[in-house]
PyMOL Python script that loads the backbone (N, CA, C, O; Angstrom):
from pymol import cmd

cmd.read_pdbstr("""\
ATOM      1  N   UNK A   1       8.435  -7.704 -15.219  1.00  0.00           N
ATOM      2  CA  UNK A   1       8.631  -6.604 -14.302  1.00  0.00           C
ATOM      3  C   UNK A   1       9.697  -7.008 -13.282  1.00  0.00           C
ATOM      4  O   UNK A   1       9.606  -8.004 -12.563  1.00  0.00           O
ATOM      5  N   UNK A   2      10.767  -6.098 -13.286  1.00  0.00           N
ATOM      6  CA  UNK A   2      11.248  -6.171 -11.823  1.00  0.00           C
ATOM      7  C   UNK A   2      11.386  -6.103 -10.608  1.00  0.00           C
ATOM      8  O   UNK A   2      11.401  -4.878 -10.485  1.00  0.00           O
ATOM      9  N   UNK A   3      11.521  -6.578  -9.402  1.00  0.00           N
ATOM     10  CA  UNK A   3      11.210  -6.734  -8.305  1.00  0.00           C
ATOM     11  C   UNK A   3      12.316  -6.304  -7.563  1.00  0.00           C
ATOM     12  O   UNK A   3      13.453  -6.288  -8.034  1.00  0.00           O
ATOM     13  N   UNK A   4      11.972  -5.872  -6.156  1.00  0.00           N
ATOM     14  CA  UNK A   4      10.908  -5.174  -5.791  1.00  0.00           C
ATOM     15  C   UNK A   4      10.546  -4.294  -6.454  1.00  0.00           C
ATOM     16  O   UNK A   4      11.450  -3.771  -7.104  1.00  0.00           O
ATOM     17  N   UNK A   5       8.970  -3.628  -6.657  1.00  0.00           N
ATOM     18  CA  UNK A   5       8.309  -2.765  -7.496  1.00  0.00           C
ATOM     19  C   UNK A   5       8.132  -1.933  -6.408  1.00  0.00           C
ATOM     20  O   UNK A   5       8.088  -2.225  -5.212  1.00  0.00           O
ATOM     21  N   UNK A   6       7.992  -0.392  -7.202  1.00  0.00           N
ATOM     22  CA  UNK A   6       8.095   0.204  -6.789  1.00  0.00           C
ATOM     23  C   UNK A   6       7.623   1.524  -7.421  1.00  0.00           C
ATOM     24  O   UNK A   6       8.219   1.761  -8.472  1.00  0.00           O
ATOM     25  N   UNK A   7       6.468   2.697  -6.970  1.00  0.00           N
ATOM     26  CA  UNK A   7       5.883   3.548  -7.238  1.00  0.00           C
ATOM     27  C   UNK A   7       5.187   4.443  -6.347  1.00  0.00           C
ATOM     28  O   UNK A   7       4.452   4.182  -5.395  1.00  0.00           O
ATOM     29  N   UNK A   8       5.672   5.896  -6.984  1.00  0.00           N
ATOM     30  CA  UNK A   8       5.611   7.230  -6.010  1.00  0.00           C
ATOM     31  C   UNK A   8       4.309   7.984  -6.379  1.00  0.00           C
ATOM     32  O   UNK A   8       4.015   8.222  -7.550  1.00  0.00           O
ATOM     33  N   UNK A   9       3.608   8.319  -5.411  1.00  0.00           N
ATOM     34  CA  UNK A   9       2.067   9.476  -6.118  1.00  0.00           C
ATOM     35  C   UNK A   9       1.776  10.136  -4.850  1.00  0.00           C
ATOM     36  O   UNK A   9       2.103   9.782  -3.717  1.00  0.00           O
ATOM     37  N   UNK A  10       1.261  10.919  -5.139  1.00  0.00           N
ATOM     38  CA  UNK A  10       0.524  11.998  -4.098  1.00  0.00           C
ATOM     39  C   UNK A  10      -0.258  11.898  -3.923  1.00  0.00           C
ATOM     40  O   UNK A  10      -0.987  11.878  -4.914  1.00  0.00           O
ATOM     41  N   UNK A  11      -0.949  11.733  -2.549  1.00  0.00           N
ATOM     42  CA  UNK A  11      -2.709  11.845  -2.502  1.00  0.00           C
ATOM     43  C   UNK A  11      -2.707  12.946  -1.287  1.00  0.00           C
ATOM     44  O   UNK A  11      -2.070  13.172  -0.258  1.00  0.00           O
ATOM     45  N   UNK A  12      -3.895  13.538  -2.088  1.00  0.00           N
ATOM     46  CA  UNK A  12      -4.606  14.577  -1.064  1.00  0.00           C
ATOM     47  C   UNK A  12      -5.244  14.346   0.470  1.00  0.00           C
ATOM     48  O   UNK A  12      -5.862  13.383   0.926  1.00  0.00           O
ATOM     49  N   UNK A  13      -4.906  15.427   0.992  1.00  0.00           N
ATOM     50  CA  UNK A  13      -5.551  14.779   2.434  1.00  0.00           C
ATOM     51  C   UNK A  13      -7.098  14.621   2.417  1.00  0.00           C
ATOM     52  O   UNK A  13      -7.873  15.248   1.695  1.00  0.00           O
ATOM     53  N   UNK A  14      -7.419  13.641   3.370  1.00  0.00           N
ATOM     54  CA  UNK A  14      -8.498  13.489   3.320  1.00  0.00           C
ATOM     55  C   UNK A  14      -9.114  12.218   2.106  1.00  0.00           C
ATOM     56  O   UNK A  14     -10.221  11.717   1.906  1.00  0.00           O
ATOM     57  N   UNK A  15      -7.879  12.067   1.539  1.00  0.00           N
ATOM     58  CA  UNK A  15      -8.266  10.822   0.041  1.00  0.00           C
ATOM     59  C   UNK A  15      -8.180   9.775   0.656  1.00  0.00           C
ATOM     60  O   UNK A  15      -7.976   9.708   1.869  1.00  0.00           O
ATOM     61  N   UNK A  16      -8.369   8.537  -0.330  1.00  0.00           N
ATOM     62  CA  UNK A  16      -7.627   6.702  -0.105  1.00  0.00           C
ATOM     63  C   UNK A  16      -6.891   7.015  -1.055  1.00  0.00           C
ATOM     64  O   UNK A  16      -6.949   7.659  -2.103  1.00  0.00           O
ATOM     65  N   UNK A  17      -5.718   6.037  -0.092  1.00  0.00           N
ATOM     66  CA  UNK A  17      -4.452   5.692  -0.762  1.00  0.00           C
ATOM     67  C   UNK A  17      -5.160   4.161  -0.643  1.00  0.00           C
ATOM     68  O   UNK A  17      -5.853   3.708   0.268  1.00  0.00           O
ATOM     69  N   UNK A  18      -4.615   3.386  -2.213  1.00  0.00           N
ATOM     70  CA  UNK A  18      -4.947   2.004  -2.568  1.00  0.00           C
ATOM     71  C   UNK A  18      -4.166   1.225  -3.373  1.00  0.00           C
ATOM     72  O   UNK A  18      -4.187   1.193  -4.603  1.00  0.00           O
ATOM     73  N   UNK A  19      -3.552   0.665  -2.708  1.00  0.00           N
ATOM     74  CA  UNK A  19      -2.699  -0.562  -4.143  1.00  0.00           C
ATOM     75  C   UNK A  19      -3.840  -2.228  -3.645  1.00  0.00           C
ATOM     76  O   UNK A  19      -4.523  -2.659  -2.716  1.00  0.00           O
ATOM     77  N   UNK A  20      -3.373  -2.597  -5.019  1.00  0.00           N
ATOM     78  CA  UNK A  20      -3.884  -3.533  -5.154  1.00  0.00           C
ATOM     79  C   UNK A  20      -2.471  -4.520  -5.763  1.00  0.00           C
ATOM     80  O   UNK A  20      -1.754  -4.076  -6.660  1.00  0.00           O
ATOM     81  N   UNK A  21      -2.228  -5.869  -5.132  1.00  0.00           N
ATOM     82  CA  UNK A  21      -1.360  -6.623  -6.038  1.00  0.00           C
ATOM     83  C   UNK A  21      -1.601  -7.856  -6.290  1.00  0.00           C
ATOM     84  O   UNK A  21      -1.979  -8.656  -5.434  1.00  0.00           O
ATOM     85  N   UNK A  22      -1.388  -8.153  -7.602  1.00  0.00           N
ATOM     86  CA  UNK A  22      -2.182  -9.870  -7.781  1.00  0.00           C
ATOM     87  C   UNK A  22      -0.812 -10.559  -8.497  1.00  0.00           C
ATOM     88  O   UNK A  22      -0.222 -10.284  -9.542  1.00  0.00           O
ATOM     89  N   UNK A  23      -0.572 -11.604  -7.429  1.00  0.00           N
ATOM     90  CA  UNK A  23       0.668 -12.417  -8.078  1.00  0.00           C
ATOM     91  C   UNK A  23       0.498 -13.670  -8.796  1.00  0.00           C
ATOM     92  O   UNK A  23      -0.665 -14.055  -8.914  1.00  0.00           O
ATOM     93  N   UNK A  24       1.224 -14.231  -9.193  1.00  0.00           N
ATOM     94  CA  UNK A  24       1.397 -15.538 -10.219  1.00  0.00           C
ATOM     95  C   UNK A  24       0.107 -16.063  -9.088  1.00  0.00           C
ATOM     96  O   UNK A  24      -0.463 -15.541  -8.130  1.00  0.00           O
ATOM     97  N   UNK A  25       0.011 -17.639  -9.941  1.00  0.00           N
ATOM     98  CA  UNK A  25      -0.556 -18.816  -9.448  1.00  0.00           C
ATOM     99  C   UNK A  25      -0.141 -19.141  -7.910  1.00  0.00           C
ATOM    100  O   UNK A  25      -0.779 -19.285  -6.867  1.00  0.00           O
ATOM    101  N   UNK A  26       1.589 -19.199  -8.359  1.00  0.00           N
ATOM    102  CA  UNK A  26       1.821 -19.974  -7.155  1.00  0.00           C
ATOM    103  C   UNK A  26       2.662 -19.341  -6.265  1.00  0.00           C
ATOM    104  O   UNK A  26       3.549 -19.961  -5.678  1.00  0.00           O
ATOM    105  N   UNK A  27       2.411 -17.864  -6.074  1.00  0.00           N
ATOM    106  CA  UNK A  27       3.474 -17.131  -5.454  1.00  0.00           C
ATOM    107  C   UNK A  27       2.221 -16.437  -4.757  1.00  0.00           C
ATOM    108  O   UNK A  27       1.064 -16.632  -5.128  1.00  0.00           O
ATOM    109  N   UNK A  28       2.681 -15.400  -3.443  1.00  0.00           N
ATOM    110  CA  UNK A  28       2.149 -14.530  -2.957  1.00  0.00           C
ATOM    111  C   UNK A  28       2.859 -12.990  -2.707  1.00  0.00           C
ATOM    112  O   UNK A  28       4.061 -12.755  -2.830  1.00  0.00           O
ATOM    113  N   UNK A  29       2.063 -12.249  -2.419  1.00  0.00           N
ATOM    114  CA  UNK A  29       2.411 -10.766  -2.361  1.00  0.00           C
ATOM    115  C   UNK A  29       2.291  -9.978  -1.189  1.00  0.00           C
ATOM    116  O   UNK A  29       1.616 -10.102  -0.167  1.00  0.00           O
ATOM    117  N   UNK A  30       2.968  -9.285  -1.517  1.00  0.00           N
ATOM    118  CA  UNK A  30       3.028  -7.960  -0.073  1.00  0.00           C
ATOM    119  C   UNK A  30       3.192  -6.758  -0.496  1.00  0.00           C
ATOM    120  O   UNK A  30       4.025  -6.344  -1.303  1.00  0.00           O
ATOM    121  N   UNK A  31       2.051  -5.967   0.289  1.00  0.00           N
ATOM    122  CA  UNK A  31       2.490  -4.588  -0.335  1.00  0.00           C
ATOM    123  C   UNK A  31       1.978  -3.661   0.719  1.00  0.00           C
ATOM    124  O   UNK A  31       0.906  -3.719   1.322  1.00  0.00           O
ATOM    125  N   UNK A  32       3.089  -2.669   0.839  1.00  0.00           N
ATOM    126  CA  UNK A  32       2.820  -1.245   1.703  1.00  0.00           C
ATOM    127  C   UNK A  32       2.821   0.100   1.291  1.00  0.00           C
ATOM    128  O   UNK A  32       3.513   0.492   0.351  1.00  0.00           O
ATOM    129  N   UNK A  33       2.169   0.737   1.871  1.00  0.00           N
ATOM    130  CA  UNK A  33       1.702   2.257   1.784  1.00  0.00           C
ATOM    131  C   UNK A  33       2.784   3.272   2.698  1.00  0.00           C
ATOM    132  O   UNK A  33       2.408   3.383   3.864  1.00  0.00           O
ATOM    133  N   UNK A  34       3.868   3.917   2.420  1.00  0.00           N
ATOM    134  CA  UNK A  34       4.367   4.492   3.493  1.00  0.00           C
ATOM    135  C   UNK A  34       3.953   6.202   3.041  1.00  0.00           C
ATOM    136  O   UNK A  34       3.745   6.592   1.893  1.00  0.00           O
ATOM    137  N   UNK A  35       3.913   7.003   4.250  1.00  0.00           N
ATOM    138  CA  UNK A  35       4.007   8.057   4.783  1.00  0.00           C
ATOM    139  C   UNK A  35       5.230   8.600   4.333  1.00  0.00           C
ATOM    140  O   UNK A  35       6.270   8.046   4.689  1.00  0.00           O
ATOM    141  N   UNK A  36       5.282   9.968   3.336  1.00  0.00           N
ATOM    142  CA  UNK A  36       6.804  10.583   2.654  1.00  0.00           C
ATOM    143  C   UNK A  36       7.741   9.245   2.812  1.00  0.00           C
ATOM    144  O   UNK A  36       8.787   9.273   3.460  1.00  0.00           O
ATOM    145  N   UNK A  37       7.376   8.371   2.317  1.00  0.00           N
ATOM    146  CA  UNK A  37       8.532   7.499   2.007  1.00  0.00           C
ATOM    147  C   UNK A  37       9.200   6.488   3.395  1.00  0.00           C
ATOM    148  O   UNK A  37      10.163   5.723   3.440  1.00  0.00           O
ATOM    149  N   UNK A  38       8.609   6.734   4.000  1.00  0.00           N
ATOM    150  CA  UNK A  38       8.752   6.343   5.427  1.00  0.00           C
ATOM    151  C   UNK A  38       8.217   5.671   6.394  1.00  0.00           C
ATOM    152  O   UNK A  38       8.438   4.490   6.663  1.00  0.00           O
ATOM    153  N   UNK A  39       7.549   6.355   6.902  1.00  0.00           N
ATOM    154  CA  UNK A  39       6.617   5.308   7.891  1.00  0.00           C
ATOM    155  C   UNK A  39       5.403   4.550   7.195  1.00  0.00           C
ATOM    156  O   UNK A  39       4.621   5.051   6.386  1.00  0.00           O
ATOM    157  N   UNK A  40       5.401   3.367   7.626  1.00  0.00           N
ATOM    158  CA  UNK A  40       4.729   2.343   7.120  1.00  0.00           C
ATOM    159  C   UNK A  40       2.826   2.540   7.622  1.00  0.00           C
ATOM    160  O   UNK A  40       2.485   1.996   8.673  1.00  0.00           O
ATOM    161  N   UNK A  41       1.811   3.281   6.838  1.00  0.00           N
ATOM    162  CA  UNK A  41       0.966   3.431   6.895  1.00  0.00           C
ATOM    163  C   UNK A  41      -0.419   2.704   6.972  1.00  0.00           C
ATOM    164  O   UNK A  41      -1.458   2.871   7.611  1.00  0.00           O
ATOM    165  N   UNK A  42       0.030   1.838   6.048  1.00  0.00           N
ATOM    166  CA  UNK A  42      -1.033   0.595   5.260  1.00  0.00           C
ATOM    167  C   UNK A  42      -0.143  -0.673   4.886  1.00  0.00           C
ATOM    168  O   UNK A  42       0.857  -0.449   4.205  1.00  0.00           O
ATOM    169  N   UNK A  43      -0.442  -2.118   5.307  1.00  0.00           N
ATOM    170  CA  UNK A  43       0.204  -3.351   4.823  1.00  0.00           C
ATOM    171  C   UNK A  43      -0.393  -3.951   4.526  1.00  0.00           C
ATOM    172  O   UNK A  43      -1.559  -3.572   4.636  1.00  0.00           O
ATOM    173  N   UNK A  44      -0.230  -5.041   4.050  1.00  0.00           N
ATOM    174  CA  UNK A  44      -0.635  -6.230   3.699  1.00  0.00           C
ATOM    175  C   UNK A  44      -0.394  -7.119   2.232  1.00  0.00           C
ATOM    176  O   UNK A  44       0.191  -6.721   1.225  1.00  0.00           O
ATOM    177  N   UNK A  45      -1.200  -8.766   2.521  1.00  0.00           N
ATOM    178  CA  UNK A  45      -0.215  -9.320   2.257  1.00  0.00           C
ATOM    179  C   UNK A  45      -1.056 -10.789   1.613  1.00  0.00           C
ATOM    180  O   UNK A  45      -1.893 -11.223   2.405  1.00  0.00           O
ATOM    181  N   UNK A  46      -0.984 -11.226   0.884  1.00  0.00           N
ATOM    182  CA  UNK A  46      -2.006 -12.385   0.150  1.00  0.00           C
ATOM    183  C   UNK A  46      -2.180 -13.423   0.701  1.00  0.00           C
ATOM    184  O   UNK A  46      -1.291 -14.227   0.981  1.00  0.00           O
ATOM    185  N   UNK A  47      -3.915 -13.594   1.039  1.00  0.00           N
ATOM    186  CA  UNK A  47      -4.176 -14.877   2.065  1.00  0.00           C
ATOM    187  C   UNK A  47      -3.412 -16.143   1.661  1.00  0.00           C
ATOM    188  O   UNK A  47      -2.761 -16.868   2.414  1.00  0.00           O
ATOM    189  N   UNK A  48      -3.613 -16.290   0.283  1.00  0.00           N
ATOM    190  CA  UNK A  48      -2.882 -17.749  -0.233  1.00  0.00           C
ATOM    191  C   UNK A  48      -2.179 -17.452  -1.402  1.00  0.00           C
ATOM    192  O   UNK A  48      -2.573 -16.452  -2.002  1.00  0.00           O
ATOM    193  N   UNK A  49      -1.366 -17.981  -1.812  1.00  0.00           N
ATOM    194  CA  UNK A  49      -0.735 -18.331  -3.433  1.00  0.00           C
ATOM    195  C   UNK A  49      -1.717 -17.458  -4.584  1.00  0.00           C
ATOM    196  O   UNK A  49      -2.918 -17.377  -4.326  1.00  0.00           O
ATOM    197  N   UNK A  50      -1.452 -17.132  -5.222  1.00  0.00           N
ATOM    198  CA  UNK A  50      -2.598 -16.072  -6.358  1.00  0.00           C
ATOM    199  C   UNK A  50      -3.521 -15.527  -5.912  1.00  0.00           C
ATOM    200  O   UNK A  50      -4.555 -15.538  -6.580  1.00  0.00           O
ATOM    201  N   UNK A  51      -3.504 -15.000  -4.912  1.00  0.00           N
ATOM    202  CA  UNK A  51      -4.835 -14.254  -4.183  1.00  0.00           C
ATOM    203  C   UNK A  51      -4.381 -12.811  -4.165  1.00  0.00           C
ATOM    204  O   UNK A  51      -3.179 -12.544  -4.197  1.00  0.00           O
ATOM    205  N   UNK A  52      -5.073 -12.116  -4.128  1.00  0.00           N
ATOM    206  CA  UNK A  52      -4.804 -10.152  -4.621  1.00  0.00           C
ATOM    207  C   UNK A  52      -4.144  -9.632  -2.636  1.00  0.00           C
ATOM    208  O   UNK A  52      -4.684 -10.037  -1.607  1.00  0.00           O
ATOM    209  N   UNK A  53      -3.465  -9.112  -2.675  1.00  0.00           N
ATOM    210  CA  UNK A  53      -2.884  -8.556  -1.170  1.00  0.00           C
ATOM    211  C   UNK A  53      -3.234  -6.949  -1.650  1.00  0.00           C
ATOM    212  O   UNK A  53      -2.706  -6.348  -2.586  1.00  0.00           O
ATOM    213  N   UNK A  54      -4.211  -6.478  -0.787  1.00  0.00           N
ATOM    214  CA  UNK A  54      -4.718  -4.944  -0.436  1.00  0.00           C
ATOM    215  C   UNK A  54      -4.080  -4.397   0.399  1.00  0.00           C
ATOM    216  O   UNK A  54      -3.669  -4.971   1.407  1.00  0.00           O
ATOM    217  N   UNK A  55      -3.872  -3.125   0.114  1.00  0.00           N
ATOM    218  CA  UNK A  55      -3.275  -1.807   1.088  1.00  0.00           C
ATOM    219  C   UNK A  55      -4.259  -0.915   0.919  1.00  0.00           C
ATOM    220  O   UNK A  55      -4.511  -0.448  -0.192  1.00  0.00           O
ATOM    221  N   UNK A  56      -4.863  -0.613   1.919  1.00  0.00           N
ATOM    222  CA  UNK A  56      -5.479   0.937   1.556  1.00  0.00           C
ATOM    223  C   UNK A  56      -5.599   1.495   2.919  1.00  0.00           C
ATOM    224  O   UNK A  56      -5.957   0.806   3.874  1.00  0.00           O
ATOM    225  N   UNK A  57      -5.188   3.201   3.034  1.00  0.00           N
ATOM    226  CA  UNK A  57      -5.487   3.998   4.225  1.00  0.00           C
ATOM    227  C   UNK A  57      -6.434   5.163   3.252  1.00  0.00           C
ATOM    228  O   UNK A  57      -6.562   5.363   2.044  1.00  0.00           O
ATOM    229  N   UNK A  58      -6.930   5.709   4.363  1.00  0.00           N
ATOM    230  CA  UNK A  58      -7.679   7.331   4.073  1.00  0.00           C
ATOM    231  C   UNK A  58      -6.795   7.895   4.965  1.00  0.00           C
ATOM    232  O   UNK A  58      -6.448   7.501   6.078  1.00  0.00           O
ATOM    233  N   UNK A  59      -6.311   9.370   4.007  1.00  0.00           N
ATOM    234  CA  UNK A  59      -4.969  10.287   4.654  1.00  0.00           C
ATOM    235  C   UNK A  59      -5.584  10.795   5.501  1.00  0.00           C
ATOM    236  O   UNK A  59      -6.802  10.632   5.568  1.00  0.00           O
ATOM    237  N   UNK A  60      -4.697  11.781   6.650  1.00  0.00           N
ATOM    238  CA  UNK A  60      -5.749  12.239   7.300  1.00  0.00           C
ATOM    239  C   UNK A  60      -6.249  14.279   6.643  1.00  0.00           C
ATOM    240  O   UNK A  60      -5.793  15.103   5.849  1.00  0.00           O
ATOM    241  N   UNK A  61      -7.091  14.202   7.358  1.00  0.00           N
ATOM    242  CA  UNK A  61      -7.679  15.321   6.669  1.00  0.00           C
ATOM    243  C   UNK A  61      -7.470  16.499   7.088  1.00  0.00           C
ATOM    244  O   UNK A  61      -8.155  17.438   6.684  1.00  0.00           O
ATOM    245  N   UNK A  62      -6.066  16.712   8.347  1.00  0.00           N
ATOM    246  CA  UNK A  62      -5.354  17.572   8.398  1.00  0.00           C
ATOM    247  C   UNK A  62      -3.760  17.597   7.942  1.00  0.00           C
ATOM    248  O   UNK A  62      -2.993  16.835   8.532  1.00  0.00           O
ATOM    249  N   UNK A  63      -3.376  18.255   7.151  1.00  0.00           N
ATOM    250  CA  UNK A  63      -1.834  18.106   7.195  1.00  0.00           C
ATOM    251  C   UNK A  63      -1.242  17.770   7.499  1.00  0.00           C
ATOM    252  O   UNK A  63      -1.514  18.072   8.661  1.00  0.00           O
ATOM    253  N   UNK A  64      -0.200  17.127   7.593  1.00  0.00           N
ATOM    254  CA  UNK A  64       0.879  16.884   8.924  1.00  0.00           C
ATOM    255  C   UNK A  64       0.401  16.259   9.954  1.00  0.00           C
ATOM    256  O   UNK A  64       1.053  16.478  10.975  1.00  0.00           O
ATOM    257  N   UNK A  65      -0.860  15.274  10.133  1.00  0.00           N
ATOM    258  CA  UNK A  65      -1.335  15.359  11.345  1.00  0.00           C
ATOM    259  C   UNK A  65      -1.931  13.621  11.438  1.00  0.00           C
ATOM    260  O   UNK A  65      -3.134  13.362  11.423  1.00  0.00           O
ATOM    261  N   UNK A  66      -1.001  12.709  11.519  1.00  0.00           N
ATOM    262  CA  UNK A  66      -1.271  11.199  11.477  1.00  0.00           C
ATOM    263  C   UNK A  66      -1.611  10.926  12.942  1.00  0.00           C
ATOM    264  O   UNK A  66      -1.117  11.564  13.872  1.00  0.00           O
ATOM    265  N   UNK A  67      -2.291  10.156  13.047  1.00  0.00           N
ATOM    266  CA  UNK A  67      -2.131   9.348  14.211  1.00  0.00           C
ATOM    267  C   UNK A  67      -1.245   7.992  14.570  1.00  0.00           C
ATOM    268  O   UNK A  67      -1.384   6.949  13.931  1.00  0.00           O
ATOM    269  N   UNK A  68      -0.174   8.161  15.843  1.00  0.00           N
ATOM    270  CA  UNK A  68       0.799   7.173  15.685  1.00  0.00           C
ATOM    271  C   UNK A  68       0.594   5.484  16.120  1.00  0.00           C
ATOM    272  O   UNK A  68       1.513   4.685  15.943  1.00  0.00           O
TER     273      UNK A  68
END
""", "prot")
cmd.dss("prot")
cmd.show_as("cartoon", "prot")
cmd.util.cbc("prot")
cmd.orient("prot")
């Protein structure tokens, strides 16, 4: 796979948004959740070397309507 990765989906308001990333042995990962492509919603980032780095938010459950 090539890097940086990269993938677009829709979630409904009111859903979880969730990536999950699990890297080699001896590498670590980072991964974010942005808002239309933009603002950075959800981060994170692998405690150690081969350990899984989680992102997850719940959208909010009005439209248009994040908290900053």
């Amino acid at each position: 796979m090539n890097l940086p990765w990269k993938m677009t989906v829709v979630v409904r308001v009111g859903e979880q948004a969730r990536v999950e990333v699990l890297p080699v042995d001896t590498a670590k990962a980072d991964c974010r959740i942005l808002l239309d492509g933009v603002r950075v919603v959800a981060q994170g980032t692998s405690p150690a070397p081969g350990e899984l780095a989680v992102c997850a938010v719940t959208t909010s459950s009005t439209p248009g309507k994040w908290s900053r």
